[in-house]
PyMOL Python script that loads the backbone (N, CA, C, O; Angstrom):
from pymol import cmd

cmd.read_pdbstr("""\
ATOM      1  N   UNK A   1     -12.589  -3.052  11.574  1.00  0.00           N
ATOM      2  CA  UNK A   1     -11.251  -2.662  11.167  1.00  0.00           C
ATOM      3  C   UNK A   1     -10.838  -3.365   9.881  1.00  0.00           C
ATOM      4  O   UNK A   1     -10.038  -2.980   9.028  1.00  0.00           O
ATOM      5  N   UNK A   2     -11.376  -4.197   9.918  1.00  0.00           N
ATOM      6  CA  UNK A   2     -10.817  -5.437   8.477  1.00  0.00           C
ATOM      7  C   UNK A   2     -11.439  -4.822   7.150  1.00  0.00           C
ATOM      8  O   UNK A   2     -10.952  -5.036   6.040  1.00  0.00           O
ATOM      9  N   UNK A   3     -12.503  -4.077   7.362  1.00  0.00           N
ATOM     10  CA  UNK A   3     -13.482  -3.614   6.085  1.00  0.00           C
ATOM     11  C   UNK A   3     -12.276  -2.523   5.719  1.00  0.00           C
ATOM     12  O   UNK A   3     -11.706  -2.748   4.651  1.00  0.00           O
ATOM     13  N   UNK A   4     -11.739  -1.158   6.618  1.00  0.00           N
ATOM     14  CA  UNK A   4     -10.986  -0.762   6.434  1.00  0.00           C
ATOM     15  C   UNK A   4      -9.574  -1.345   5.706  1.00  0.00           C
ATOM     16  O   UNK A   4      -9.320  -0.664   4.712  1.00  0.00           O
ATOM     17  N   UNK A   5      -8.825  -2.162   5.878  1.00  0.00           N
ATOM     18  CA  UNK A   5      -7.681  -2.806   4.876  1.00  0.00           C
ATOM     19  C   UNK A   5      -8.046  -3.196   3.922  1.00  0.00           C
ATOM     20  O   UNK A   5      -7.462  -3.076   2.845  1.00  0.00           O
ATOM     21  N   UNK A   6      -9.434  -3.928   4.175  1.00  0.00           N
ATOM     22  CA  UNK A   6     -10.120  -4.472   2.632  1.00  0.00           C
ATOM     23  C   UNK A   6     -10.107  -3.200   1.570  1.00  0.00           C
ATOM     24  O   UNK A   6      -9.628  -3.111   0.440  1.00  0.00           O
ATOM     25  N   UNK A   7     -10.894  -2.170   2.467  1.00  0.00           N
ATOM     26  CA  UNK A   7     -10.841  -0.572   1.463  1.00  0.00           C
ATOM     27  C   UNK A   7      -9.856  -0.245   0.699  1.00  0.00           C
ATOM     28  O   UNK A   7      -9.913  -0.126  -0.525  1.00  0.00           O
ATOM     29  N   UNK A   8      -8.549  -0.027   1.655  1.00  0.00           N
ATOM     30  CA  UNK A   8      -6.970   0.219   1.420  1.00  0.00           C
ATOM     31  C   UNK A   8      -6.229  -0.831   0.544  1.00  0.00           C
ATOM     32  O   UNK A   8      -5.161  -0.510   0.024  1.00  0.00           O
ATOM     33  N   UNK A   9      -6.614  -1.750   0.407  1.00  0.00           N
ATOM     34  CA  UNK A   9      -5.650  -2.893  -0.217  1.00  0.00           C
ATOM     35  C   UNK A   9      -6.911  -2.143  -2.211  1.00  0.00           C
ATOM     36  O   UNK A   9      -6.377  -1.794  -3.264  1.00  0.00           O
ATOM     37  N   UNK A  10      -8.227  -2.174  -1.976  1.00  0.00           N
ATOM     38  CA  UNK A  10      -8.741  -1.899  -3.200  1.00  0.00           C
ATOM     39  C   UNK A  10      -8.333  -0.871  -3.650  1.00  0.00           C
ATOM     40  O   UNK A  10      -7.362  -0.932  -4.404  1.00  0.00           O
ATOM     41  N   UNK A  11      -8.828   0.189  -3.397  1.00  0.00           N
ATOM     42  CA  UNK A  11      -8.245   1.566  -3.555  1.00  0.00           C
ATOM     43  C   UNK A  11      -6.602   1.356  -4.318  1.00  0.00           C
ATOM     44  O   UNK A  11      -6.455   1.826  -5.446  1.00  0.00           O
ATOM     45  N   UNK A  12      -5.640   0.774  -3.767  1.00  0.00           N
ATOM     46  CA  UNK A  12      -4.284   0.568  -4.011  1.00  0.00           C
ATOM     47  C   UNK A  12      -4.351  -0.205  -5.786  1.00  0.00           C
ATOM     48  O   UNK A  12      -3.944  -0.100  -6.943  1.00  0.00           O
ATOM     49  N   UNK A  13      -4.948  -0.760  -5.125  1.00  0.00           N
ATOM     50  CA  UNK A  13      -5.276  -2.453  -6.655  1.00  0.00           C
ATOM     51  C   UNK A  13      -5.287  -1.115  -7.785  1.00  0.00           C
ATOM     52  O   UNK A  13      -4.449  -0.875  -8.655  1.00  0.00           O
ATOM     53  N   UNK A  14      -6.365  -0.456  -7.492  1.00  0.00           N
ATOM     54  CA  UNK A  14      -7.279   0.372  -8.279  1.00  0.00           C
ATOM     55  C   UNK A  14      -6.140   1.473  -8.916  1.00  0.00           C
ATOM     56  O   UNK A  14      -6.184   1.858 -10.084  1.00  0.00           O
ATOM     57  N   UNK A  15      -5.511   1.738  -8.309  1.00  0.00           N
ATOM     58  CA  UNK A  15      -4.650   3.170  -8.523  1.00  0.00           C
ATOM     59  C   UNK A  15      -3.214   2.378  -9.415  1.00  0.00           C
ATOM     60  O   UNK A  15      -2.453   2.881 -10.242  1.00  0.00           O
ATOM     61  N   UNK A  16      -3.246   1.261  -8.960  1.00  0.00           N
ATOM     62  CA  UNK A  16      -2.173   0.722  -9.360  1.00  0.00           C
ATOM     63  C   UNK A  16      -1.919   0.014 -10.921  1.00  0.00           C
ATOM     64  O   UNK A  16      -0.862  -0.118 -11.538  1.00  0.00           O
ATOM     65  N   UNK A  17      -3.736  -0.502 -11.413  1.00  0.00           N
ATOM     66  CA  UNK A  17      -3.593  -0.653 -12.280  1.00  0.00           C
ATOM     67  C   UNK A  17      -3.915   0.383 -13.584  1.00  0.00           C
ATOM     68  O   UNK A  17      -3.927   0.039 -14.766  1.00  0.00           O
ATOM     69  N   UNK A  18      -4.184   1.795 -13.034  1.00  0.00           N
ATOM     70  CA  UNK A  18      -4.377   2.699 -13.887  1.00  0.00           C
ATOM     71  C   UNK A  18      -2.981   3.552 -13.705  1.00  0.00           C
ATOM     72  O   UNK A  18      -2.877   4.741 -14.005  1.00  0.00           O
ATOM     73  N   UNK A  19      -1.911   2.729 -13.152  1.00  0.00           N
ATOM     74  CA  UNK A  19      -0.356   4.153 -13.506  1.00  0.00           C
ATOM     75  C   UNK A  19      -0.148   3.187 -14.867  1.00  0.00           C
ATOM     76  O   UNK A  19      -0.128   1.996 -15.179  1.00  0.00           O
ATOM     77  N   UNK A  20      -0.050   4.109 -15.277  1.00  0.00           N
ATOM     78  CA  UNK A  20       0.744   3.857 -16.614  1.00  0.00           C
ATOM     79  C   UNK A  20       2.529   4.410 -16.481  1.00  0.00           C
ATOM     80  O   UNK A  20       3.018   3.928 -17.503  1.00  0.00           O
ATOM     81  N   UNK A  21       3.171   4.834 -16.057  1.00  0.00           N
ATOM     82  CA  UNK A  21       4.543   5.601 -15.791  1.00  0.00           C
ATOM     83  C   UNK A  21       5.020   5.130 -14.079  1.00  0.00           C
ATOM     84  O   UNK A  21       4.378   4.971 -13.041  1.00  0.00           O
ATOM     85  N   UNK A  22       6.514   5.020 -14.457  1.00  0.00           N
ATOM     86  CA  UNK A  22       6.947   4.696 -12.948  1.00  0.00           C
ATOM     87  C   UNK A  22       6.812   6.034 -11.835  1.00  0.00           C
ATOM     88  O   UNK A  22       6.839   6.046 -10.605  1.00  0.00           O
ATOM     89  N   UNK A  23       6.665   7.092 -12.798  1.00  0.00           N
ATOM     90  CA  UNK A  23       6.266   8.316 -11.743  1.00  0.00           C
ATOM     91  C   UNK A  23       5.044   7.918 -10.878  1.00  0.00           C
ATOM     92  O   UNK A  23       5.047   7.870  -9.648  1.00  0.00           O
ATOM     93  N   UNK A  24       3.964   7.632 -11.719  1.00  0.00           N
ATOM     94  CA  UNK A  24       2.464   7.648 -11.237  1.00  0.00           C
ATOM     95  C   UNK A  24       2.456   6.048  -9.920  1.00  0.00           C
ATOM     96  O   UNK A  24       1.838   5.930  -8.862  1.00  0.00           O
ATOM     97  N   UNK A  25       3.358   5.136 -10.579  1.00  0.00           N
ATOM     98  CA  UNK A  25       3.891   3.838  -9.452  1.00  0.00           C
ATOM     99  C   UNK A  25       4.124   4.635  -8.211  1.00  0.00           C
ATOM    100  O   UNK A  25       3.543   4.618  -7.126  1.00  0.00           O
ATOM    101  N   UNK A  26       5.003   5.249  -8.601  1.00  0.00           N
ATOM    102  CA  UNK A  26       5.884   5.857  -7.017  1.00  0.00           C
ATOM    103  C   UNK A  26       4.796   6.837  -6.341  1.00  0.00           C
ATOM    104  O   UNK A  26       4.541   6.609  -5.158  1.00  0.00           O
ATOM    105  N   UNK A  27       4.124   7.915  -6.982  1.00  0.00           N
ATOM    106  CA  UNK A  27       3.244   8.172  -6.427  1.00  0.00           C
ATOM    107  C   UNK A  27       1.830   7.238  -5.368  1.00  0.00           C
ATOM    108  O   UNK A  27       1.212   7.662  -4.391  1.00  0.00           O
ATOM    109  N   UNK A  28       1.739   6.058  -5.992  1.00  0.00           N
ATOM    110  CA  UNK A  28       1.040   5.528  -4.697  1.00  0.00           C
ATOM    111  C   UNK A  28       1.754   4.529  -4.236  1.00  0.00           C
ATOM    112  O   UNK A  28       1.253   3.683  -3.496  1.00  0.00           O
ATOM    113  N   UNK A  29       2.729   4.507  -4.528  1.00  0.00           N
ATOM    114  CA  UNK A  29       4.080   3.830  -3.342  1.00  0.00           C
ATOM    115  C   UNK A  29       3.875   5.087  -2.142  1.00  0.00           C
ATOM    116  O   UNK A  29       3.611   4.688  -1.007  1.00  0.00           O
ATOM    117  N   UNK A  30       3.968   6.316  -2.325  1.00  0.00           N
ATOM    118  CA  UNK A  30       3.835   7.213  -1.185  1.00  0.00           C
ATOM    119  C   UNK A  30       2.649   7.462  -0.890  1.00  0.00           C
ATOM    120  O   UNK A  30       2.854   7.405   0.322  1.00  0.00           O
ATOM    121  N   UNK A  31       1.765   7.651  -0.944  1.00  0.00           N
ATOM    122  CA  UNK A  31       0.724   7.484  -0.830  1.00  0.00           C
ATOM    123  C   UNK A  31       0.114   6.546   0.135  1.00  0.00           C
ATOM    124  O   UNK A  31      -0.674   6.751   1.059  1.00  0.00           O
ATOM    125  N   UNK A  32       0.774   5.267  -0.385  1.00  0.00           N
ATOM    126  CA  UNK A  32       0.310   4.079   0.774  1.00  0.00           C
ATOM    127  C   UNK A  32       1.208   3.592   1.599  1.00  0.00           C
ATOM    128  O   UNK A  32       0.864   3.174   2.705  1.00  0.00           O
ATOM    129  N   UNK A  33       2.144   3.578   1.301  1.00  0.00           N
ATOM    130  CA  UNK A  33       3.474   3.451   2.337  1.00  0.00           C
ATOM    131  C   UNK A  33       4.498   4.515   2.602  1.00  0.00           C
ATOM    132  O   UNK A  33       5.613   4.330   3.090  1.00  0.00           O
ATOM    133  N   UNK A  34       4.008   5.576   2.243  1.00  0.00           N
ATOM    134  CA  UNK A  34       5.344   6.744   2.880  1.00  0.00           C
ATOM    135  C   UNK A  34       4.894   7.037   4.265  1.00  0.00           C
ATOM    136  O   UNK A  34       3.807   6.688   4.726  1.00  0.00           O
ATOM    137  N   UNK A  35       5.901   7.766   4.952  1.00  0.00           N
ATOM    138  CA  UNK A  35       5.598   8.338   6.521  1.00  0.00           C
ATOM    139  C   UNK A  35       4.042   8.954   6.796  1.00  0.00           C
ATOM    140  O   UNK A  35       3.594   8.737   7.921  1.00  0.00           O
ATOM    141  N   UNK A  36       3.263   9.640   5.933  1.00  0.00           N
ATOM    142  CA  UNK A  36       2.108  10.001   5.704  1.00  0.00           C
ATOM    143  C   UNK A  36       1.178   9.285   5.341  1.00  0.00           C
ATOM    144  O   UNK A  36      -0.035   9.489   5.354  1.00  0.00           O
ATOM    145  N   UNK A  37       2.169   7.853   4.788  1.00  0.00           N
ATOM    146  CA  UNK A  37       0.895   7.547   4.495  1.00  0.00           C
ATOM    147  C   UNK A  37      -0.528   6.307   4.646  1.00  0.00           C
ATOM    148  O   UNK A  37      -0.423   5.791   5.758  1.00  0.00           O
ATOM    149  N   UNK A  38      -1.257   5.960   4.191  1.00  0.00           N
ATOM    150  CA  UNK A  38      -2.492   5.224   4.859  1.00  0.00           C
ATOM    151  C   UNK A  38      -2.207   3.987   5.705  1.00  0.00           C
ATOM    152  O   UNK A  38      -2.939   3.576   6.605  1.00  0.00           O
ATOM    153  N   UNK A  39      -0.979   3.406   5.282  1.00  0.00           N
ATOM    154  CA  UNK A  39      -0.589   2.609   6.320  1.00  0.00           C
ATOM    155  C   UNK A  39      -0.220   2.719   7.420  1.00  0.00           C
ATOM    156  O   UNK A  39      -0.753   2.062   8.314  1.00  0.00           O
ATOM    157  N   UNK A  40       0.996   3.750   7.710  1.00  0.00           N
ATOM    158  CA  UNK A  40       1.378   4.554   8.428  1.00  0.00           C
ATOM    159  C   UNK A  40       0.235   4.756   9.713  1.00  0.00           C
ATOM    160  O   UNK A  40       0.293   4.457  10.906  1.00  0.00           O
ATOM    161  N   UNK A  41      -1.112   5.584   8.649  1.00  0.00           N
ATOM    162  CA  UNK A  41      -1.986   6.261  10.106  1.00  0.00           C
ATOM    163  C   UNK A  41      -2.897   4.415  10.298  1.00  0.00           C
ATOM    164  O   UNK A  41      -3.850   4.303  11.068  1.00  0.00           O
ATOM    165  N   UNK A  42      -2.578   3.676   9.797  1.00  0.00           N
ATOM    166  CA  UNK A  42      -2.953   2.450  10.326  1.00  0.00           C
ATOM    167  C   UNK A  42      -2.175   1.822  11.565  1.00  0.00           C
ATOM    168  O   UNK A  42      -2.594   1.137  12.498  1.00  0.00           O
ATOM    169  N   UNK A  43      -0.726   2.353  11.215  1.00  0.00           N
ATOM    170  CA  UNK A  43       0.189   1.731  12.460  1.00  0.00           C
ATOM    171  C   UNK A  43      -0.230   2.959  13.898  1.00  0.00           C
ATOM    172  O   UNK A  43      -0.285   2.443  15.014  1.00  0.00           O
ATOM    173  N   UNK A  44      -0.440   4.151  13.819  1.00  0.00           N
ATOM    174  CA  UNK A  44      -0.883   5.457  14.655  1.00  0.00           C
ATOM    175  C   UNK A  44      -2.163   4.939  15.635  1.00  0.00           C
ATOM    176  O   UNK A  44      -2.235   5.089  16.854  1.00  0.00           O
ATOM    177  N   UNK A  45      -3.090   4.324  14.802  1.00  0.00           N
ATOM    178  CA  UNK A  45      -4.154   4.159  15.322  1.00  0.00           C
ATOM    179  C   UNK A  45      -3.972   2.699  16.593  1.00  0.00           C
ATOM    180  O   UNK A  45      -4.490   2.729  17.709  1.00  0.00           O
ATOM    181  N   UNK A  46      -3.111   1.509  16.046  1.00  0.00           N
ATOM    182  CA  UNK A  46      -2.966   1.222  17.021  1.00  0.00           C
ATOM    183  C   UNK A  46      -3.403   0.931  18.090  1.00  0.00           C
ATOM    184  O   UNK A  46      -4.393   0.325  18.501  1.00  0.00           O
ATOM    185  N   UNK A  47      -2.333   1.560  18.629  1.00  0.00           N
ATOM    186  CA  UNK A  47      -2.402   2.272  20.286  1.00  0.00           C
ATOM    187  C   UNK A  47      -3.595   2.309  21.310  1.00  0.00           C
ATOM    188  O   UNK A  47      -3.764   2.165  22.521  1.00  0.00           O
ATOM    189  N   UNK A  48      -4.421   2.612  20.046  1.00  0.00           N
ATOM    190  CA  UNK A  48      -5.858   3.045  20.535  1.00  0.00           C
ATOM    191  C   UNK A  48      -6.959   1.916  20.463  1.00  0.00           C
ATOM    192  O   UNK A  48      -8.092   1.926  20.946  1.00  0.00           O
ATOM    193  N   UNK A  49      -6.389   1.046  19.809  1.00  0.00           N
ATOM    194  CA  UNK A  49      -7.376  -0.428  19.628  1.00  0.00           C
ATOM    195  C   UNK A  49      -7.437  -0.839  21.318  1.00  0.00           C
ATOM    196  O   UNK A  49      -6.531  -0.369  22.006  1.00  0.00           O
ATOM    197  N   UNK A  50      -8.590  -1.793  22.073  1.00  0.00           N
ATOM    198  CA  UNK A  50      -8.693  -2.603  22.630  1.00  0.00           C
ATOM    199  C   UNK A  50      -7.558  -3.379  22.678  1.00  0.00           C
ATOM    200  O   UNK A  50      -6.921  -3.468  21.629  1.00  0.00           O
ATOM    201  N   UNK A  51      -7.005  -4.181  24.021  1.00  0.00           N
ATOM    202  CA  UNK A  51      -5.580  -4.424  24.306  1.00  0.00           C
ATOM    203  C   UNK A  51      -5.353  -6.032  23.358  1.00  0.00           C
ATOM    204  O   UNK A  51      -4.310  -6.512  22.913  1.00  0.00           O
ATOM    205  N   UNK A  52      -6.706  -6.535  23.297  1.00  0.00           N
ATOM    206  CA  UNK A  52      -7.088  -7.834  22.800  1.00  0.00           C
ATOM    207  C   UNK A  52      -6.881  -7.941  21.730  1.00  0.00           C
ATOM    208  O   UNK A  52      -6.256  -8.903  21.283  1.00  0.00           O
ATOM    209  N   UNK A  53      -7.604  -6.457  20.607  1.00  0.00           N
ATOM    210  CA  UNK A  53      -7.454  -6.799  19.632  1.00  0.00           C
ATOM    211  C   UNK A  53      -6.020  -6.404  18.727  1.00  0.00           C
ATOM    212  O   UNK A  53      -5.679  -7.002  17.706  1.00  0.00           O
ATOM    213  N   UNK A  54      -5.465  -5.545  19.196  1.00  0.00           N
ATOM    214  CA  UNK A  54      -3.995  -5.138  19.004  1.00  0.00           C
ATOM    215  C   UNK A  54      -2.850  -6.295  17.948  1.00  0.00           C
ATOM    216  O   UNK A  54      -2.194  -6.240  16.908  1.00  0.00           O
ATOM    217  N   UNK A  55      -3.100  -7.031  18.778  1.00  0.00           N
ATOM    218  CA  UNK A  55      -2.182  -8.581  18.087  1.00  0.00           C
ATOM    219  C   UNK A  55      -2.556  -8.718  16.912  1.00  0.00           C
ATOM    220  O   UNK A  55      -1.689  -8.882  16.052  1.00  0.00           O
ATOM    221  N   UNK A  56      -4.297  -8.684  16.450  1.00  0.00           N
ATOM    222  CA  UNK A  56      -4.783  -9.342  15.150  1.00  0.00           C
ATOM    223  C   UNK A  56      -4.700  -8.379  14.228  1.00  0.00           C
ATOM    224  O   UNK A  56      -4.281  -8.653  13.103  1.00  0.00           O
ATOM    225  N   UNK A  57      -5.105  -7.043  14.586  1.00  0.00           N
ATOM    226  CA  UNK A  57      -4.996  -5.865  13.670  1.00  0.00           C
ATOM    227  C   UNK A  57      -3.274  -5.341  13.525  1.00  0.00           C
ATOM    228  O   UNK A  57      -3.064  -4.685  12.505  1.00  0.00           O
ATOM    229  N   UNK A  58      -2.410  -5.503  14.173  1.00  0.00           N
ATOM    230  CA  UNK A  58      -0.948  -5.452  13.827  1.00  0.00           C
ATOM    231  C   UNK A  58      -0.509  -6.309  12.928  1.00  0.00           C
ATOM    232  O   UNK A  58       0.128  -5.832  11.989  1.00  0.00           O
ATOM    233  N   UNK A  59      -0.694  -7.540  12.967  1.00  0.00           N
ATOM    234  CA  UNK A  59      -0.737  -8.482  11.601  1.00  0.00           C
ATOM    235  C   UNK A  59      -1.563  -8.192  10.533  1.00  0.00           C
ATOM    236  O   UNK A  59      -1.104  -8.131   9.392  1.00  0.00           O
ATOM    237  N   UNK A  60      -2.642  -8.021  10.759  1.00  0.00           N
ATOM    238  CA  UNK A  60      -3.142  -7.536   9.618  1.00  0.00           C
ATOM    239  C   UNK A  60      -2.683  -6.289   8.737  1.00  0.00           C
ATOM    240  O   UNK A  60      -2.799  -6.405   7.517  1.00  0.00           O
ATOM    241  N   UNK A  61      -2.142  -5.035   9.293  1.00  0.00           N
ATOM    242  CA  UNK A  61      -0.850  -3.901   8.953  1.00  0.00           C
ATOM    243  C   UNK A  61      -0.313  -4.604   8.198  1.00  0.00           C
ATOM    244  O   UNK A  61      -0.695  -4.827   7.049  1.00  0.00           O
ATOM    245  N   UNK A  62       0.528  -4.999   8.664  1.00  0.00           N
ATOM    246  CA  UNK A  62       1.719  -5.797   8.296  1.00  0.00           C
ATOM    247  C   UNK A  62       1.694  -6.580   7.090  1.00  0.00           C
ATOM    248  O   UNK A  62       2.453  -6.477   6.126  1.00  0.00           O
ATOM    249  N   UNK A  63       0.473  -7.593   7.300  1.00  0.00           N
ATOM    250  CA  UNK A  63       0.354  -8.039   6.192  1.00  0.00           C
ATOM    251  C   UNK A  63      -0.314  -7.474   5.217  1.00  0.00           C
ATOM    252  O   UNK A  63      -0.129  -8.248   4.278  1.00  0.00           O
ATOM    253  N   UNK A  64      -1.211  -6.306   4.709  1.00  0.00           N
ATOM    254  CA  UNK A  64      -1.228  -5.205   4.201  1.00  0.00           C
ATOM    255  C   UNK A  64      -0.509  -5.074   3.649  1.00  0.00           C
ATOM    256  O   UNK A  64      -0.252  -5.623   2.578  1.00  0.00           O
ATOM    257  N   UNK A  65       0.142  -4.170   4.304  1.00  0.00           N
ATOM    258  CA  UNK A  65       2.080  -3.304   3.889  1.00  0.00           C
ATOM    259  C   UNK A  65       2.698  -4.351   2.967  1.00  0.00           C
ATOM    260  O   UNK A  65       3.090  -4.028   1.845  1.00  0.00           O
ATOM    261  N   UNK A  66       2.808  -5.830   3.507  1.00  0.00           N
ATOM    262  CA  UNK A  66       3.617  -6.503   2.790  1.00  0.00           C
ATOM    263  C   UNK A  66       3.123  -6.928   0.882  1.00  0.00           C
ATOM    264  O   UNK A  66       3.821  -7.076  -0.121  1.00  0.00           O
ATOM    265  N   UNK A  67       1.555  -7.002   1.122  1.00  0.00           N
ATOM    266  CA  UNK A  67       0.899  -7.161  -0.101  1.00  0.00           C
ATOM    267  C   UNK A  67       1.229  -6.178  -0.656  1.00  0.00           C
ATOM    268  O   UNK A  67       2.044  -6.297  -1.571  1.00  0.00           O
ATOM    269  N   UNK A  68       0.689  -4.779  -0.287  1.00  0.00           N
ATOM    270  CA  UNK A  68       0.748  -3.523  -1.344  1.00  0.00           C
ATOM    271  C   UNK A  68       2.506  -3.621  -1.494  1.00  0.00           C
ATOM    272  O   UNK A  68       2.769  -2.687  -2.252  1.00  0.00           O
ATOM    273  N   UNK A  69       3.433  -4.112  -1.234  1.00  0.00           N
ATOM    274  CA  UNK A  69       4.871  -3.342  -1.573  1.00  0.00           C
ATOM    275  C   UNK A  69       5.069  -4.501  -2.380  1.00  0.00           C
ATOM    276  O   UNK A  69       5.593  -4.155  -3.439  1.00  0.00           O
ATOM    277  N   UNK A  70       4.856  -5.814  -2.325  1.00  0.00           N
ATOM    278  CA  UNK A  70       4.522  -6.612  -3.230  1.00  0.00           C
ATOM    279  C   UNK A  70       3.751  -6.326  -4.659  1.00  0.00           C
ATOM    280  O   UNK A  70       4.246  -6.757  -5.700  1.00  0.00           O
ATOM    281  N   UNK A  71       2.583  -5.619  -4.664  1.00  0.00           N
ATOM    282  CA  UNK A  71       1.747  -5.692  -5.696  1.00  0.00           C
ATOM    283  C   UNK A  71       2.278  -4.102  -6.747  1.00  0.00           C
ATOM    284  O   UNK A  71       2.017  -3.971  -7.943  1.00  0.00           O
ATOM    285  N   UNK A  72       3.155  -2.930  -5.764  1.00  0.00           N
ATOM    286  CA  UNK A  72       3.828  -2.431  -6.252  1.00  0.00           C
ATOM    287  C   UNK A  72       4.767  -2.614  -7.520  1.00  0.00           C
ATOM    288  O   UNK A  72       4.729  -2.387  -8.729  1.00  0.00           O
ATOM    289  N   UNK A  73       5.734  -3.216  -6.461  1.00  0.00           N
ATOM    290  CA  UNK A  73       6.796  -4.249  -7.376  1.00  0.00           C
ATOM    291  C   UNK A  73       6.583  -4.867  -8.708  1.00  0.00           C
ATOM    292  O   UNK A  73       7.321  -4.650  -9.669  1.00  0.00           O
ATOM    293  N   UNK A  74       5.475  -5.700  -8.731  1.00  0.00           N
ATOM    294  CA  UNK A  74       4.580  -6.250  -9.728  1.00  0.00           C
ATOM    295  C   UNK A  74       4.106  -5.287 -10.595  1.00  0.00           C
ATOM    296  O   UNK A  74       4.144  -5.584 -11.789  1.00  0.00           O
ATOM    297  N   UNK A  75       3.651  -4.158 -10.274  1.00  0.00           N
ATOM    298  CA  UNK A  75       3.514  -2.901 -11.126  1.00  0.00           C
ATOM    299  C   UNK A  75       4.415  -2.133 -12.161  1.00  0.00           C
ATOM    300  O   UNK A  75       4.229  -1.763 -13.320  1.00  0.00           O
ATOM    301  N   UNK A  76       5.860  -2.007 -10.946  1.00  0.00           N
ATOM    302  CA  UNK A  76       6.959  -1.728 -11.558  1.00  0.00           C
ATOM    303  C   UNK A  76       7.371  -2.457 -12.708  1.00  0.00           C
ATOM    304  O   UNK A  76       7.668  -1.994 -13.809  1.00  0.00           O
ATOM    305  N   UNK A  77       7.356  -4.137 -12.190  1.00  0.00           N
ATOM    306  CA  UNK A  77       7.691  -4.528 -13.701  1.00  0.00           C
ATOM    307  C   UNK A  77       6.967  -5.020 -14.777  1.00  0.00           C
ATOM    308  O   UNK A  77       7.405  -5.844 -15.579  1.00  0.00           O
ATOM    309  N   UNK A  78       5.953  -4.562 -14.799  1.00  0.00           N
ATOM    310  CA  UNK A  78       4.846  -4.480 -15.642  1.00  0.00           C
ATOM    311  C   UNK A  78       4.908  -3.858 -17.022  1.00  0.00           C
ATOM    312  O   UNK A  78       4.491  -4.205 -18.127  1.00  0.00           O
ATOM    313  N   UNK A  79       5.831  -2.422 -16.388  1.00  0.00           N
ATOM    314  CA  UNK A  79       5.927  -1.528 -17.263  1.00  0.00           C
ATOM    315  C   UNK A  79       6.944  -2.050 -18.497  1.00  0.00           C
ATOM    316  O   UNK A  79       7.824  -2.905 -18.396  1.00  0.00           O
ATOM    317  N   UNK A  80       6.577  -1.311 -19.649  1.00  0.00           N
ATOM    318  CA  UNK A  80       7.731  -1.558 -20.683  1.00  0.00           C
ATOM    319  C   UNK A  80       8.386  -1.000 -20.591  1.00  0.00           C
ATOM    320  O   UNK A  80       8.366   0.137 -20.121  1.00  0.00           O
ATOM    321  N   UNK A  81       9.716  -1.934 -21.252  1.00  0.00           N
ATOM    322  CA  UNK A  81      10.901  -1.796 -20.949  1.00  0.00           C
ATOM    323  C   UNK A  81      11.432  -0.183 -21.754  1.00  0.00           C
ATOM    324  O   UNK A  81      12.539   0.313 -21.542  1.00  0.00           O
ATOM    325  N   UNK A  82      10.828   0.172 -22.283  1.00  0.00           N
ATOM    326  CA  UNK A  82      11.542   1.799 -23.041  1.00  0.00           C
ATOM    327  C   UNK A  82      11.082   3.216 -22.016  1.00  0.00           C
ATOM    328  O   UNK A  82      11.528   4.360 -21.922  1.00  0.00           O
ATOM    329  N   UNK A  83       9.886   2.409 -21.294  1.00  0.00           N
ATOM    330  CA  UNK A  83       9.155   3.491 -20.079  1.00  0.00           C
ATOM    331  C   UNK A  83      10.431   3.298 -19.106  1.00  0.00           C
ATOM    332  O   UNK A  83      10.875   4.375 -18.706  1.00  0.00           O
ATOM    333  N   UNK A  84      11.076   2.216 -18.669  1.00  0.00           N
ATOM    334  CA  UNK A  84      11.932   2.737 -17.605  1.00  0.00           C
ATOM    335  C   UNK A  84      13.340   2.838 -18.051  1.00  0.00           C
ATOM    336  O   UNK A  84      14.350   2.904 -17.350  1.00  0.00           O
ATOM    337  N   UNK A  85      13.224   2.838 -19.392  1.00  0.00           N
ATOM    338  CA  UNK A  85      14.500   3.537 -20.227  1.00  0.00           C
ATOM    339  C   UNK A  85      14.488   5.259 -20.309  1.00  0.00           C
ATOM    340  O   UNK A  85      15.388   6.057 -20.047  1.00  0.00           O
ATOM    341  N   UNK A  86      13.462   5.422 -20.656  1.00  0.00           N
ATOM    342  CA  UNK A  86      13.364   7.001 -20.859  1.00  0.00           C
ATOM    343  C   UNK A  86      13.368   7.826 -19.641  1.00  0.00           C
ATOM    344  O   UNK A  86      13.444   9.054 -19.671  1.00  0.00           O
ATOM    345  N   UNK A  87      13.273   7.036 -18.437  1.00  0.00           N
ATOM    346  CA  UNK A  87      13.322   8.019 -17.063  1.00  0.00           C
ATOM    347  C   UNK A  87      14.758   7.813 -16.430  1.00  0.00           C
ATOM    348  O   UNK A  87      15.073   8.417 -15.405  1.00  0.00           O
TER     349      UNK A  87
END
""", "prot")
cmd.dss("prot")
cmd.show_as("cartoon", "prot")
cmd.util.cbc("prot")
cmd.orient("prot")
């Protein structure tokens, strides 16, 4: 399960440092944290883990979620300042 977040946290890195525009930001803001999305079917799956391992892989979500909305953020203000003038 951990190789999986490892995947999801890269993938994110990856997408994140090729937006150039706060459109293309927000796009994998949804992407990785909207109702649809990869985190989301991380919280779905769950349920379905072993009762044991539940505890470690819910923190691990979590702490996920909290990095990518973090590393977002960091994205957002990355951008120059006339890019989030013009939108």
């Amino acid at each position: 399960m951990s190789e999986k977040y490892k995947d999801i946290e890269r993938r994110a890195r990856a997408l994140l440092e090729g937006a150039a525009t706060k459109q293309q930001i927000e796009q994998v803001r949804v992407q990785m944290l909207g109702r649809k999305g990869e985190i989301a079917q991380l919280f779905k799956c769950l349920p379905d883990l072993p009762a044991d391992e539940r505890p470690r892989a819910g923190r691990a979500a979590n702490e996920l979620k909290e990095l990518l909305s973090r590393l977002i953020n960091q994205a957002s203000s990355r951008l120059p300042e006339r890019e989030i003038e013009t939108e």
